[in-house]
C-alpha positions as CSV (number, residue, x, y, z in Angstrom):
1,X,-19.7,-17.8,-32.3
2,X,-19.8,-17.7,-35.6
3,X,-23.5,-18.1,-35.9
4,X,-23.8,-15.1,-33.5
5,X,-21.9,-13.1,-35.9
6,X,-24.2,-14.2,-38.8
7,X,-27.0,-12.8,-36.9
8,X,-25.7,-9.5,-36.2
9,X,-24.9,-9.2,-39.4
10,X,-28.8,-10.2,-40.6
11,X,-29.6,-7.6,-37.9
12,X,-27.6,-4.9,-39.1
13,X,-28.7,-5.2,-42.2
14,X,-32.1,-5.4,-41.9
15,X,-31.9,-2.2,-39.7
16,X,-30.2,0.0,-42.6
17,X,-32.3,-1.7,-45.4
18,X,-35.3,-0.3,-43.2
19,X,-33.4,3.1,-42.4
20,X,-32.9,3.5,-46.3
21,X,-36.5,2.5,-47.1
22,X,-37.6,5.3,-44.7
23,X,-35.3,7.9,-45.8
24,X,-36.2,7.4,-49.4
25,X,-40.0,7.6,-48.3
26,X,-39.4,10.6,-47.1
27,X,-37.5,12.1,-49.4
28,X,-37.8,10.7,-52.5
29,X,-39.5,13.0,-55.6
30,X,-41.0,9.5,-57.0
31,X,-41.1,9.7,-61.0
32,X,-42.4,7.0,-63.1
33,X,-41.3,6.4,-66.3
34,X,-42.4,3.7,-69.1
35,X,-39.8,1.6,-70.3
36,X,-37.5,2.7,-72.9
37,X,-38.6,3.7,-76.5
38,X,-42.5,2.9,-75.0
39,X,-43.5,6.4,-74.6
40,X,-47.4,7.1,-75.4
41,X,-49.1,10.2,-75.5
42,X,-52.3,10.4,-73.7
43,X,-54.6,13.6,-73.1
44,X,-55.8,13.8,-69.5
45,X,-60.0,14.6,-69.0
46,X,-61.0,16.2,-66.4
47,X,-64.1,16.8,-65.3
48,X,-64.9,19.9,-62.8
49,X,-64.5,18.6,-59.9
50,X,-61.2,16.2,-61.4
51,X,-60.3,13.8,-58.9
52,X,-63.0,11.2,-60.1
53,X,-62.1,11.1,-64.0
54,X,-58.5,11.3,-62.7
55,X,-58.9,8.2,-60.2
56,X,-60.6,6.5,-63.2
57,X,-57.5,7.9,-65.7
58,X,-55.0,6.4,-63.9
59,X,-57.2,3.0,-63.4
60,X,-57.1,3.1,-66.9
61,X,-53.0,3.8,-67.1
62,X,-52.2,1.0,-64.9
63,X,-54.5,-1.5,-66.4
64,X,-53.4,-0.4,-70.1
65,X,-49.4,-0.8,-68.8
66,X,-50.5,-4.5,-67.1
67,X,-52.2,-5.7,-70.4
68,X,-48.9,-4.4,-72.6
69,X,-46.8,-6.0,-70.2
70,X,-48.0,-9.1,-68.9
71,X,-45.9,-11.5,-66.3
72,X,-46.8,-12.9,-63.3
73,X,-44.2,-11.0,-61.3
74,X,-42.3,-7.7,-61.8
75,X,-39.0,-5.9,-60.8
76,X,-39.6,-2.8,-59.1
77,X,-36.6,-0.5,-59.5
78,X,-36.0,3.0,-56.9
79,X,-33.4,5.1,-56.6
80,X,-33.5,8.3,-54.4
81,X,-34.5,10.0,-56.7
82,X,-36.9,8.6,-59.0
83,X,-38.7,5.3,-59.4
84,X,-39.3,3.3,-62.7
85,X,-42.2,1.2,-64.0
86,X,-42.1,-2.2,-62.8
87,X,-40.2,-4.1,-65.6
88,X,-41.6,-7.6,-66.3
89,X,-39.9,-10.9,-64.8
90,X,-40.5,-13.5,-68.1
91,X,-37.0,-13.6,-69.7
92,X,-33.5,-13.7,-69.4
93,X,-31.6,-10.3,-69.7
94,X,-29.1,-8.0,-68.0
95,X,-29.2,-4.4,-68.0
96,X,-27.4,-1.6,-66.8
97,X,-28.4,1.2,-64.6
98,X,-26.2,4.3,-64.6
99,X,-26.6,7.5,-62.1
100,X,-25.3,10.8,-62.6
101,X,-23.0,10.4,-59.7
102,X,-21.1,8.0,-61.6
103,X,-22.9,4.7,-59.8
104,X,-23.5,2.0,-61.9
105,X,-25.3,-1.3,-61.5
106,X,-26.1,-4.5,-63.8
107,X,-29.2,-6.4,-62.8
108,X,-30.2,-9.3,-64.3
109,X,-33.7,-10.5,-64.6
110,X,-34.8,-14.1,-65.4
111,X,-38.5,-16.2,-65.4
112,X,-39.7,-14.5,-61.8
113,X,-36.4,-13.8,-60.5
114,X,-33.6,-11.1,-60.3
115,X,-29.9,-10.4,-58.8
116,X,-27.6,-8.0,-58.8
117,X,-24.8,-9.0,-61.6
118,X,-22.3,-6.8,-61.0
119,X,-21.8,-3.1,-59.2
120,X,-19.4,-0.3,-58.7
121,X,-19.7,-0.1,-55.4
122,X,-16.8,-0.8,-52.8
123,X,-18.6,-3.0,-50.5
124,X,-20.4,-5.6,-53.2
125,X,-22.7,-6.2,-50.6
126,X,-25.8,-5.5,-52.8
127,X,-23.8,-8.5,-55.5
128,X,-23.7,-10.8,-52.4
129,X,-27.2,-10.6,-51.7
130,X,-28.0,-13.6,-54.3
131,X,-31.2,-14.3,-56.4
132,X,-34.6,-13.3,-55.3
133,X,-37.4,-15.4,-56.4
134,X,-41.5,-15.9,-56.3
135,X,-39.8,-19.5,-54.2
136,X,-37.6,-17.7,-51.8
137,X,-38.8,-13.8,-51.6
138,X,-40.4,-14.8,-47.8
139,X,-37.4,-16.6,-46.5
140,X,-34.6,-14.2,-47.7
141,X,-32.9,-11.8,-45.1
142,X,-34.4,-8.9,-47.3
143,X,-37.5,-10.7,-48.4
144,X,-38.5,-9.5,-52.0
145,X,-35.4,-7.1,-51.9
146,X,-31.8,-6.5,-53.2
147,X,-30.7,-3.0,-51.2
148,X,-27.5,-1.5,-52.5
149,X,-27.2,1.7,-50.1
150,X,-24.2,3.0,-51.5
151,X,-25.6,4.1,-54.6
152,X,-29.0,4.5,-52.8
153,X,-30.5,1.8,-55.2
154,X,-33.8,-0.5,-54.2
155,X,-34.6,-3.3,-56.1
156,X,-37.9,-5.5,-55.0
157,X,-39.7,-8.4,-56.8
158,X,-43.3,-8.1,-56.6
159,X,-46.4,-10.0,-57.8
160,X,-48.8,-8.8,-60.6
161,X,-51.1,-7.3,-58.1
162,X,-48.7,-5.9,-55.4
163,X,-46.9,-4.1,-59.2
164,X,-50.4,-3.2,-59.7
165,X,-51.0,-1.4,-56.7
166,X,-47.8,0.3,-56.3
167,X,-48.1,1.7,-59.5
168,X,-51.8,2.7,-58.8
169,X,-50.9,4.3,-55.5
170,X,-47.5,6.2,-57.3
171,X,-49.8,8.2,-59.9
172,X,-52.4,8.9,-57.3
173,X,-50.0,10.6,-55.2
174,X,-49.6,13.1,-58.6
175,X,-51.9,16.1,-58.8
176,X,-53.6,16.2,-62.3
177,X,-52.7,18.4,-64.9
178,X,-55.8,22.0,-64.6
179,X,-57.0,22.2,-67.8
């Protein structure tokens, strides 16, 4: 019986972790935003017909970002409203993310791995969820996430490359700047 339970519960939360993944698809306004106090000013060039210079700019963003911030994995933060730069897994450290709504979470990240210290939430569900790591990301009942839906946060390890292409596919969603 009690295994019967445990599946209904890996059911049901596989079934909102996908309903919140599609509802933020669809309605998230994505932002991107380099990690704190790491702000550089670039000018965007484009040429007249812009979306080849501005393929190549942002080949050229996400490769610069990869170089400053090598790791072999990366945590890839989302809330509904905006999404962060992928923050590299090679340390121990805890930080703190803080909505307008009053929602708070603590994340800790370590060498290719992350969990979900502490939260605000009622449920702690998102807490419970444990460590995900490079080791464990295929076996876990949310894979490479940690889902906290009442605060409509997403967390998800990914590797260099999958970091790469999200990132890549994020600012090529964006419209360049006319000049």
């Amino acid at each position: 019986m009690s295994r019967k339970k445990d599946m209904i519960l890996v059911l049901a939360l596989l079934a909102a972790a996908l309903l919140f993944l599609m509802v933020s698809m669809v309605s998230r306004k994505r932002t991107v935003a380099p990690p704190p106090s790491e702000t550089a000013e670039t000018d965007i060039v484009t040429e007249e017909n812009g979306s080849e210079s501005y393929a190549d700019f942002v080949g050229d963003m996400v490769s610069a970002y990869f170089e400053e911030y090598p790791a072999e994995s990366y945590l890839f933060v989302s809330t509904g409203s905006s999404a962060y730069s992928p923050i590299p897994l090679n340390g121990d450290n805890s930080f703190r993310i803080a909505q307008q709504d009053g929602s708070e979470n603590v994340i800790h990240i370590g060498e290719n791995s992350f969990y979900m210290e502490s939260s605000n939430c009622e449920n702690q569900t998102c807490v419970e969820q444990g460590e995900v790591t490079l080791e464990n990301r295929e076996i876990r009942p949310l894979f490479n996430m940690v889902i906290c839906l009442p605060h409509n946060l997403m967390l998800e390890l990914l590797t260099r490359e999958e970091a790469e292409a999200r990132l890549t596919e994020m600012y090529g969603k964006e419209q360049p700047p006319v000049t």
